[in-house]
N, C-alpha and C positions, 0 to 999 in steps of 0.2 A: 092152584087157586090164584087166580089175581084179583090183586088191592091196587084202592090208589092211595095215593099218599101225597103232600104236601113237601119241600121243602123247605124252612125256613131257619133263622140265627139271631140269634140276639150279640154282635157285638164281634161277629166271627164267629160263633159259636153252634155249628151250626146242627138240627135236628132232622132225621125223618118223622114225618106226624102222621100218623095214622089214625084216622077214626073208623071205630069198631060199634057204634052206640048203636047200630041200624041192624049189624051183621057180625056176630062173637067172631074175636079174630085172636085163637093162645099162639101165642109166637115160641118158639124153643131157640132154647140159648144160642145152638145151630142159627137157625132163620135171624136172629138179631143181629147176627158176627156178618152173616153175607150182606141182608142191606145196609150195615154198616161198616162195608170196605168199600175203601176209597177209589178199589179198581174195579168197584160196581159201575156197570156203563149207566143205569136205570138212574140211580139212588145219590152218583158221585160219591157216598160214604157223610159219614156223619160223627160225634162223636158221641151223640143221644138219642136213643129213639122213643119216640111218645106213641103210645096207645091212647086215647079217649075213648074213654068205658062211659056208659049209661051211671047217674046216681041218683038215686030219689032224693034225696037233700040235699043237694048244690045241684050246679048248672053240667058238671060233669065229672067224673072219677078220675084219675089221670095215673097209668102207668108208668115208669120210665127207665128205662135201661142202658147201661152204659154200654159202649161199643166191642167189648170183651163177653156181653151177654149176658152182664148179672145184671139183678134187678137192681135199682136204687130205690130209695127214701123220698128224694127231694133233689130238683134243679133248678135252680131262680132264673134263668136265662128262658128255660123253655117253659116255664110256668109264665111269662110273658108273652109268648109266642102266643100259648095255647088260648090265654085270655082275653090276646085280640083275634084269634078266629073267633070264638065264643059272644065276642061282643057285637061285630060285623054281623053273625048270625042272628045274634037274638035283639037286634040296634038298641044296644042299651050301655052307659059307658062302665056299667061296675057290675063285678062276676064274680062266683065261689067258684071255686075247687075242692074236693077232696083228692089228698095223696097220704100215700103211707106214712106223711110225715105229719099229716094231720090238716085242717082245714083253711086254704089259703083264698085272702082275698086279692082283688086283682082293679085298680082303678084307671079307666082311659085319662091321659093327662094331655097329649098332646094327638096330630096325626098317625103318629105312629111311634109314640112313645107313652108305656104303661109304666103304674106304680104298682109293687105289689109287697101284700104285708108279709113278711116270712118268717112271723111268728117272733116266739122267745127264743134266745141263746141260753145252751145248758154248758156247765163248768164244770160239776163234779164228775167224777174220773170216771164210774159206773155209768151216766150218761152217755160220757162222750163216744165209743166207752174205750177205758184202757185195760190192760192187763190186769193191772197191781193200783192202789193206792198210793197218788203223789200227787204235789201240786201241779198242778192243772197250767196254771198260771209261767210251768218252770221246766218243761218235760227235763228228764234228764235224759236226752239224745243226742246222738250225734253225727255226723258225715260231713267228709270233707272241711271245708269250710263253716258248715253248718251247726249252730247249735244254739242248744237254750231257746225251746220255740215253748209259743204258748199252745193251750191246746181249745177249742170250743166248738161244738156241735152243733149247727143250724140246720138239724133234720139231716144233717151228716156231718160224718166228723172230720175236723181239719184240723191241722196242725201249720202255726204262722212261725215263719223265722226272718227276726228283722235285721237286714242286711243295710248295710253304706253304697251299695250297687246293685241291684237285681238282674243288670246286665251281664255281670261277671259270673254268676253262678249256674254252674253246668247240670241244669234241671235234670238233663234225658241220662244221665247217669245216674244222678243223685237223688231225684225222685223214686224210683222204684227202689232201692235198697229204703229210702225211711218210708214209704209208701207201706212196705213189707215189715217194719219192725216191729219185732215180739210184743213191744208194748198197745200194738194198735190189733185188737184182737180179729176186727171185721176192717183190716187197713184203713187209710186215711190219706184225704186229700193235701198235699205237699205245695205249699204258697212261701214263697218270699217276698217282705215286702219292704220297703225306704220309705222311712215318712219324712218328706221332702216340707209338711208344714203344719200343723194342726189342723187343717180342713183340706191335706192334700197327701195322700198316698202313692204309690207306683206299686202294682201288683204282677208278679206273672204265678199260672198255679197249676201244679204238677193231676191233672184227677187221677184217684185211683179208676183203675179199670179201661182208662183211655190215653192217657198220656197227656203231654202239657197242651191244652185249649188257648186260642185267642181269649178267653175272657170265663170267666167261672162265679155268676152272681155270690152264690153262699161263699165259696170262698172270701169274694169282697166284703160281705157282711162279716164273715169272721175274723176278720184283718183286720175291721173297724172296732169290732167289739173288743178286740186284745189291743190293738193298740191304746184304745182308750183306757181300759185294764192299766196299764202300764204305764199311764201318764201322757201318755205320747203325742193324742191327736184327742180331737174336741172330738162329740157326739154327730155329727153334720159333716161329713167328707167327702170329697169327692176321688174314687177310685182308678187310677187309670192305667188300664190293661193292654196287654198287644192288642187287642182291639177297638179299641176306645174304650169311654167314661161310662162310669153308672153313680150315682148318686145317692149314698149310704146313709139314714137316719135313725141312730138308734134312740129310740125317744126315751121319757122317762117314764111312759107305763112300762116299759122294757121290752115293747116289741121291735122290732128291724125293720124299716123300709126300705125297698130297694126301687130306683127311678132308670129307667133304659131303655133304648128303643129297643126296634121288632121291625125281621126285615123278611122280606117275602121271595126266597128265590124265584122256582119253580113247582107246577105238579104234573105229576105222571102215574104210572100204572108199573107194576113188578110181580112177574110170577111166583109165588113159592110152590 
């Protein structure tokens, strides 16, 4: 079977897209892991892959899978992507999505830079979710260097630990061990982050199922939302990742908005 597909990233970040809305396209965890190696000649590799499903109430459905194969919830990075092909298509600057994380809006702000709403942050531990019952606000974990993260959900769950260096800390070991801890029952995405000023963070962030990313929207959003938790950093921040900025608004109906370009590699065709 050959597909075409899309290349694109929001920030480093980068996606295969695939739309399926025309022609059913079920990918097996197999097929995910191949276009998503990096020593795919087609594809270059990725660390997200999106599906665009057909939806009768929004503008389209949206699959997403990390580059290990398993499904995810939610990506805020290529929930930008997806909503400026969406919007090109249908020339209109504001878009819905459904994902399994529930229904996202998506607004054109600039050329080629979207806003989009990434819902409510959840805290309670069943949410997030964890193992056992504890504050939320306080994990009691630890590695290395690492400890006392908070913990919050934005359609997946992330765990922040706020460090005096984000440069010093050895992700590609220390990610996968709390990536994998007992208490993260479905794991969790692993962010460190230095709040360098109340409207100014520095983020890098471990994803579970692909390893550390140029840049991890929800992550940013959850990084804002705990630090603010915590005293730390105003509502209004600006995030910035080995990839560059995206611009974090947690308002006060309590939704997240996330502000960040969208970048168009390449498209091609890939057999499976």
């Amino acid at each position: 079977m050959e597909i075409d597909f899309l290349k694109m990233d929001g920030l480093g970040n980068d996606f295969v897209i695939i739309d399926a809305r025309e022609k059913e396209i079920d990918l097996s965890a197999e097929q995910v892991i191949v276009l998503a190696d990096r020593k795919n000649p087609k594809t270059k590799g990725c660390d997200q892959l999106g599906v665009i499903e057909k939806s009768k109430a929004t503008d389209c459905f949206l699959r997403i899978f990390n580059a290990d194969g398993t499904e995810v919830d939610i990506c805020g990075n290529i929930l930008r992507c997806v909503a400026q092909i969406l919007m090109k298509e249908k020339q209109k600057g504001i878009v819905s999505i459904t994902t399994h994380a529930g229904l996202k809006h998506a607004v054109l702000v600039g050329a080629n830079k979207v806003k989009v709403d990434m819902g409510e942050p959840k805290f309670d531990w069943q949410d997030i979710p964890l193992s056992h019952m504890v504050d939320t606000l306080h994990l009691p974990i630890k590695a290395g260097d690492l400890s006392d993260p908070a913990a919050v959900n934005m359609g997946n769950p992330h765990a922040v630990f706020f460090v005096d260096s984000v440069k010093s800390i050895d992700l590609e070991s220390l990610g996968p061990e709390l990536e994998n801890n007992p208490i993260f029952p479905k794991k969790a995405n692993i962010s460190v982050a230095h709040v360098i000023g109340d409207d100014l963070i520095r983020l890098r962030v471990f994803e579970r199922g692909v390893g550390e990313t140029k840049a991890c929207g929800s992550g940013a959003c959850a990084a804002v939302v705990a630090a603010n938790l915590r005293g730390l950093s105003d509502r209004i921040v600006t995030v910035n990742l080995p990839g560059g900025a995206l611009e974090i608004e947690w308002m006060k109906n309590n939704r997240v908005m996330m502000t960040g370009p969208v970048n168009h590699q390449f498209a091609g065709k890939v057999t499976l």
